[in-house]
N, C-alpha and C positions, 0 to 999 in steps of 0.2 A: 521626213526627217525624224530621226530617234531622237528623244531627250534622254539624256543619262542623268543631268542632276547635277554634272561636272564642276568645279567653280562655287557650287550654293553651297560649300561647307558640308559638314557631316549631318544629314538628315538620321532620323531615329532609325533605328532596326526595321520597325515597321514595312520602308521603303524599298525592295526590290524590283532587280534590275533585269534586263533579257540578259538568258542566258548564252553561253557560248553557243551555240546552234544557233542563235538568232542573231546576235550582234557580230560575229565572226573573232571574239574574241576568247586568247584558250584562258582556261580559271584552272588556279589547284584546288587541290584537297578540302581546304579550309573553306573553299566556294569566293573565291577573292579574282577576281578575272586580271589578267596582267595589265588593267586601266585601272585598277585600284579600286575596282564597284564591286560591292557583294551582289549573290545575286541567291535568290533561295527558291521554294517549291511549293507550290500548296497543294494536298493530298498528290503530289506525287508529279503534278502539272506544273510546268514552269510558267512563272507571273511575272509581270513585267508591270514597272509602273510610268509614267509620263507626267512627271511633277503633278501629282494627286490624284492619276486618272488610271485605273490599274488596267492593262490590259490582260484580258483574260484568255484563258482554252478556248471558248466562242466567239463566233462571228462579233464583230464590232469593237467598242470602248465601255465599259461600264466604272463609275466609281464606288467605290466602298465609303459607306458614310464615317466608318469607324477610322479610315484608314485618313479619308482628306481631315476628319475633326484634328485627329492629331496630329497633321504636320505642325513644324514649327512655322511663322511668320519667317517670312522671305527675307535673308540678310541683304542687306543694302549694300550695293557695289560700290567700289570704286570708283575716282574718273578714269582711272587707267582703263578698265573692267568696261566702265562704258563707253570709253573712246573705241576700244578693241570691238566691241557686238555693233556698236556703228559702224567700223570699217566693214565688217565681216555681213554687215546688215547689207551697203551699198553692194558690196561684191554680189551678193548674191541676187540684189534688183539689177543689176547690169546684165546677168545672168538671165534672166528673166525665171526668177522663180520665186515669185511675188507672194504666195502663200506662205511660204517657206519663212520670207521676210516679216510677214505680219506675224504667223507664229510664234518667230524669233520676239520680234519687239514688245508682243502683249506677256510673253513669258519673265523676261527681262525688263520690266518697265519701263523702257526704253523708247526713245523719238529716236526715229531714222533721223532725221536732221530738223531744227527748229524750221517751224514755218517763213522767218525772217530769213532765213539761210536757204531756203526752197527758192523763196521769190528774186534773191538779189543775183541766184544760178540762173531763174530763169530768164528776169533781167539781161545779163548777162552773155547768155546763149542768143537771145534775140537782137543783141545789138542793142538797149535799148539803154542807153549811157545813164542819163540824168536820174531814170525810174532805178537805176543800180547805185548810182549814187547816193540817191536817200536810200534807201535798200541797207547802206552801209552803215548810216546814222541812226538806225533799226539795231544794227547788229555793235551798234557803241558798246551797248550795254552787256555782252556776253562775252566781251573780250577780257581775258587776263592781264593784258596789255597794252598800253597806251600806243605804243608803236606799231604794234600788228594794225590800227585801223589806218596809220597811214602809212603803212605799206602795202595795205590794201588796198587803199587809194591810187597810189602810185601805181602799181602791177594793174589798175585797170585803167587808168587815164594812159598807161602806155600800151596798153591792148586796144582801147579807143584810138591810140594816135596812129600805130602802126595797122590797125585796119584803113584808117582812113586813107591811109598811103597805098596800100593797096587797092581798096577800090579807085585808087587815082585821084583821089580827092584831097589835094596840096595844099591846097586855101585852109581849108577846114583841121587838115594834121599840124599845119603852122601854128593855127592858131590855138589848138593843143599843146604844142608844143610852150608856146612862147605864154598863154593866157592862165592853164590848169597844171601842168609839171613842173614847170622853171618855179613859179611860183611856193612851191611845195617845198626847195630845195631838199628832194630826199637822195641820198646817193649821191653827193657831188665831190668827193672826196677824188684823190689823183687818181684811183681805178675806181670810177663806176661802176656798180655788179646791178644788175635786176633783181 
């Protein structure tokens, strides 16, 4: 994976970028590529940098002590900024290109997804109702909204019920039904939506 720097605001002059022959992107005159990255030459060589890590004419990565001292400090994203390198984060462990992901997140100082939000998925995927349920009283606290935990509630007490129904098991979705949903009254308005 290339880093361009994209996103981090205007880094100093210092910082160059792969040129057209390496990135696939065409640049004018001015050396301004049609991504909007400069990208310039030293002695003649094209340099490429990797958020402080310049790549060079030779085999491998080397960094320039002069070049990391002066970057600026990393501007601080967004939530937008970081919901966005999360989704893009997951996308690409689905993918299975888990390097790629760590990459991503140590650049971005970014959590693929809080550890509380790891275990209530894997909860979750296992079937594993009640360890999901506190799972959720974990994740109280990251919520922007009071409503989101209990409609999270709901959307998994009715994933518990309607599994239960499927593996045939009536006694136990009833009393889902009737003991942990009804109870809740979420959604009971003249058209119920999930």
């Amino acid at each position: 994976m290339q880093s361009n720097g994209a996103g981090q605001g205007q880094e100093s002059s210092e910082l160059s970028f792969l040129n057209s022959a390496q990135n696939g992107e065409s640049s004018s005159a001015d050396g301004t590529h049609s991504n909007g990255l400069l990208s310039s030459t030293d002695n003649g060589t094209s340099v490429g940098t990797s958020n402080g890590s310049s790549i060079g004419p030779g085999s491998g990565t080397s960094a320039s002590g002069s070049e990391v001292g002066s970057l600026k400090k990393k501007k601080r994203l967004s939530q937008a900024e970081e919901d966005v390198i999360r989704l893009i984060g997951q996308h690409l462990h689905g993918l299975g290109l888990n390097q790629t992901v760590d990459l991503l997140m140590q650049e971005s100082g970014c959590r693929l997804e809080h550890s509380s939000a790891t275990k209530f998925r894997n909860h979750v995927m296992e079937g594993e109702w009640d360890k999901a349920e506190n799972d959720l009283n974990e994740l109280r606290a990251l919520m922007h909204s009071p409503n989101a935990i209990v409609r999270m509630k709901f959307l998994l007490l009715q994933q518990k019920y309607l599994e239960y129904l499927e593996d045939g098991k009536v006694l136990e979705a009833l009393q889902v039904l009737r003991g942990e949903l009804t109870p809740l009254k979420y959604n009971t308005g003249p058209h119920p939506r999930p």
